[in-house]
BAVODO-49704 format. One record per residue: residue in one letter; z, y, x of N, C-alpha, C in turn; residue number from 1. Coordinates in steps of 0.05 Angstrom, whole numbers, plus 5000, padded with zeros to 4 digits. Layout:
# residues N
REC   code    n_w    n_v    n_u   ca_w   ca_v   ca_u    c_w    c_v    c_u   pos
REC      a      Z      Y      X      Z      Y      X      Z      Y      X   NUM
...
//
This chain:
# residues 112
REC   code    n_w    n_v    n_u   ca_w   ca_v   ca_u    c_w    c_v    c_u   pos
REC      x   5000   4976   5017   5000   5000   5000   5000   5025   5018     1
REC      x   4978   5044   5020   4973   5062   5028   5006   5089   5023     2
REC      x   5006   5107   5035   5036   5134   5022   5015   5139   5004     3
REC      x   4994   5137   4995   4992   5163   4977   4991   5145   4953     4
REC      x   4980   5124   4951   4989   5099   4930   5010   5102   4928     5
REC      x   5044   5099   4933   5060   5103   4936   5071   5128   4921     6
REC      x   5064   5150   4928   5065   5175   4927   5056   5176   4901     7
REC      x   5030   5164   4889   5017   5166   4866   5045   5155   4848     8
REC      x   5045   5125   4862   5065   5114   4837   5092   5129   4832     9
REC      x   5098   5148   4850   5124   5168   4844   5124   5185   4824    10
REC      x   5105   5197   4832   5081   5219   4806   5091   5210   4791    11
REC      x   5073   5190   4783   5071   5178   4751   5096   5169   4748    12
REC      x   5123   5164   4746   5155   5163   4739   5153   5196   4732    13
REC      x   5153   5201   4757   5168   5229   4760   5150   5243   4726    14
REC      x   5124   5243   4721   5114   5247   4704   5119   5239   4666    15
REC      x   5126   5207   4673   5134   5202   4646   5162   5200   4651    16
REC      x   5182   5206   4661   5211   5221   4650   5203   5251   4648    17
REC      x   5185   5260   4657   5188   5296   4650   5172   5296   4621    18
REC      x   5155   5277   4615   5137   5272   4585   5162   5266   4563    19
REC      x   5183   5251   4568   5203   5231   4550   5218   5262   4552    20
REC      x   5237   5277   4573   5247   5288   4569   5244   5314   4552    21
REC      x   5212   5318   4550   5203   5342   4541   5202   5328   4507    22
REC      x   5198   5309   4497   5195   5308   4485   5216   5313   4471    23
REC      x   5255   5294   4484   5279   5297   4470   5274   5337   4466    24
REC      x   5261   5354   4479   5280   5380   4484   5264   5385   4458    25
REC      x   5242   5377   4451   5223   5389   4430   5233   5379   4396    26
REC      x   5241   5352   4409   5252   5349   4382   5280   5359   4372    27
REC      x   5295   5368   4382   5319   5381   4388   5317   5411   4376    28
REC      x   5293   5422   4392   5296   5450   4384   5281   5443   4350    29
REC      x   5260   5427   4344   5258   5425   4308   5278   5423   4296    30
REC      x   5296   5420   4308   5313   5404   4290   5312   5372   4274    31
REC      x   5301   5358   4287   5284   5340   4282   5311   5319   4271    32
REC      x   5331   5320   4283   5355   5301   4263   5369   5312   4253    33
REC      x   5373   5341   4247   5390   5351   4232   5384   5387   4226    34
REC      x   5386   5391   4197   5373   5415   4194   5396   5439   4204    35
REC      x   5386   5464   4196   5400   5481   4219   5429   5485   4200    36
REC      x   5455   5488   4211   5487   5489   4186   5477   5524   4166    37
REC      x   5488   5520   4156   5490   5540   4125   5509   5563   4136    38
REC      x   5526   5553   4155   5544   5576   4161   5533   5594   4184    39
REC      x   5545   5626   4181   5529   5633   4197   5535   5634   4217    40
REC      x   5562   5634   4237   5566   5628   4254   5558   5598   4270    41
REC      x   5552   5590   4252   5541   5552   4273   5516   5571   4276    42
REC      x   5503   5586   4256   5468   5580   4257   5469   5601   4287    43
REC      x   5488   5621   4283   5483   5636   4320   5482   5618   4339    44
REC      x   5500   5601   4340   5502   5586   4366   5483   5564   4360    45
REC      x   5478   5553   4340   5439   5531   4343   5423   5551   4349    46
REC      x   5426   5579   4345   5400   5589   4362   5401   5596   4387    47
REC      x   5423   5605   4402   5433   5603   4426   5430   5580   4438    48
REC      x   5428   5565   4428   5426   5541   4441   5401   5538   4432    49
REC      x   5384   5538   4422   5352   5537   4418   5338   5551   4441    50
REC      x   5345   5573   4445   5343   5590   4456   5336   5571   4496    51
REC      x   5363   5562   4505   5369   5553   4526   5350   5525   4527    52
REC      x   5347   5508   4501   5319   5486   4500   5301   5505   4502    53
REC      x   5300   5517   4500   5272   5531   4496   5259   5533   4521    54
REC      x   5273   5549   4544   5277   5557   4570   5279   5526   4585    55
REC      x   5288   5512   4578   5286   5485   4584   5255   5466   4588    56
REC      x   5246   5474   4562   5225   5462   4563   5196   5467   4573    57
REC      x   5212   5494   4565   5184   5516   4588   5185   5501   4617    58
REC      x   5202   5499   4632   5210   5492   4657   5196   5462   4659    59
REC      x   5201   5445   4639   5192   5420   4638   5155   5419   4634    60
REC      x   5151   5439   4623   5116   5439   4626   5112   5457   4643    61
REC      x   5122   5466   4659   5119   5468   4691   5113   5455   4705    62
REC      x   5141   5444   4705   5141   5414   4727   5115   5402   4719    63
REC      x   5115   5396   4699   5091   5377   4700   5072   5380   4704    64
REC      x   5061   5403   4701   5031   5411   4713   5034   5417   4745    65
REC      x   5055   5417   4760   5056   5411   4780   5053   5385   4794    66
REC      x   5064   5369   4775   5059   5340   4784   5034   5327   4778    67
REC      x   5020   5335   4752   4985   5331   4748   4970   5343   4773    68
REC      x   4975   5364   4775   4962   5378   4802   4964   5358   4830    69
REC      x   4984   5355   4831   4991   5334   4858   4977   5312   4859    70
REC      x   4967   5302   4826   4957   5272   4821   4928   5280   4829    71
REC      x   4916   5307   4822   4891   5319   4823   4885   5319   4850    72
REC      x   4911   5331   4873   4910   5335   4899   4893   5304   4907    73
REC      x   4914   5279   4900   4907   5259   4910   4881   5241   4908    74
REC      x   4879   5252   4886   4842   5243   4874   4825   5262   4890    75
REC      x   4826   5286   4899   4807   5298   4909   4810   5296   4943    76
REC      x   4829   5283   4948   4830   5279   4982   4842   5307   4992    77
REC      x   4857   5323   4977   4864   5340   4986   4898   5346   4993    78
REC      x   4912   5327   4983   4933   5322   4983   4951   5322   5007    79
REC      x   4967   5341   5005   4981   5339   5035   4977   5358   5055    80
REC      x   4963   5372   5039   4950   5398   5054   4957   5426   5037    81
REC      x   4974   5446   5060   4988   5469   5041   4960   5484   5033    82
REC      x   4966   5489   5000   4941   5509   4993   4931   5534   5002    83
REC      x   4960   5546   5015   4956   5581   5020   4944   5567   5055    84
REC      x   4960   5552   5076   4941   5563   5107   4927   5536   5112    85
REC      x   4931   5516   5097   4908   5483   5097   4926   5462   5123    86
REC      x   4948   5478   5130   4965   5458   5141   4967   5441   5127    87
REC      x   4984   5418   5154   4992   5398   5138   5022   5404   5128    88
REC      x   5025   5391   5103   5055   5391   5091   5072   5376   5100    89
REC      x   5092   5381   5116   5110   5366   5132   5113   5334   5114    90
REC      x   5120   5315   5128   5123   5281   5103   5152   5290   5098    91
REC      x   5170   5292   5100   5194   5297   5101   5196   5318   5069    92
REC      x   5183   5336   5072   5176   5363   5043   5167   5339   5025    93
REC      x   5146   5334   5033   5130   5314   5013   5148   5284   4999    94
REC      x   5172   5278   5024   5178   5260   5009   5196   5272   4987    95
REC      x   5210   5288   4999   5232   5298   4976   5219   5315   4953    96
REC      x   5200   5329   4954   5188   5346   4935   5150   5337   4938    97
REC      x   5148   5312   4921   5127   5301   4923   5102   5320   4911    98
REC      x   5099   5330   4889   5089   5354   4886   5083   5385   4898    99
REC      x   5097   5389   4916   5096   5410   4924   5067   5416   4942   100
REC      x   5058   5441   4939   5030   5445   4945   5024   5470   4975   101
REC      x   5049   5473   4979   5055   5490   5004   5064   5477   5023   102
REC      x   5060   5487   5043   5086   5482   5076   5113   5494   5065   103
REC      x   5131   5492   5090   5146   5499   5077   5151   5527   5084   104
REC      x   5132   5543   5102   5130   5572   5116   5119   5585   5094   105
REC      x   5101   5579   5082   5081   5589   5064   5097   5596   5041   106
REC      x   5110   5566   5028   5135   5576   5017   5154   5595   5011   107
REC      x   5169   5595   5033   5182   5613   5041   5179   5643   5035   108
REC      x   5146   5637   5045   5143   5671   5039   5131   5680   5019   109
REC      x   5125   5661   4998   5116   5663   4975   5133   5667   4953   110
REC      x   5158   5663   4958   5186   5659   4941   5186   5642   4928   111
REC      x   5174   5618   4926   5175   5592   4918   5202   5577   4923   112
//
């Protein structure tokens, strides 16, 4: 098994827990098992707390298009290579943050 086989099969986890997770946050903010309370103090804090899924799940279709991207990287042979100076991406970055599309200089100065 080649790293980027490897690497691929990480993706794809890393991808369907961020799919499963996005989905609990989506069904959560419908309300999907329980409608919103009658009182008005609960209904502030379900929206306060809607509010914080909300911001949640934005984050979670982030990630993920970061991790499609990475899957894209690896289909196109481009993988492993920072986008902003075409270095290579340290293995060490790559193992811990398999997605990531920078060095970690580039980074840095990108505020990533």
């Amino acid at each position: 098994m080649t790293d980027h086989e490897q690497i691929r099969g990480t993706l794809l986890e890393m991808l369907e827990d961020l799919d499963d997770r996005l989905t609990k946050i989506t069904d959560d903010v419908k309300h999907a098992d329980e409608p919103l309370a009658k009182d008005f103090a609960e209904q502030a804090t379900q929206t306060e707390n809607d509010e914080v899924l909300d911001h949640l799940g934005n984050a979670t279709r982030s990630k993920i298009e970061q991790v499609k991207q990475a899957l894209a990287r690896i289909d196109s042979g481009d993988y492993g290579l920072c986008e902003v100076c075409g270095e290579p991406i340290d293995k060490k970055r790559l193992e811990i943050l398999p997605h990531a599309c920078m060095c970690i200089k580039c980074a840095s100065q990108s505020g990533c």
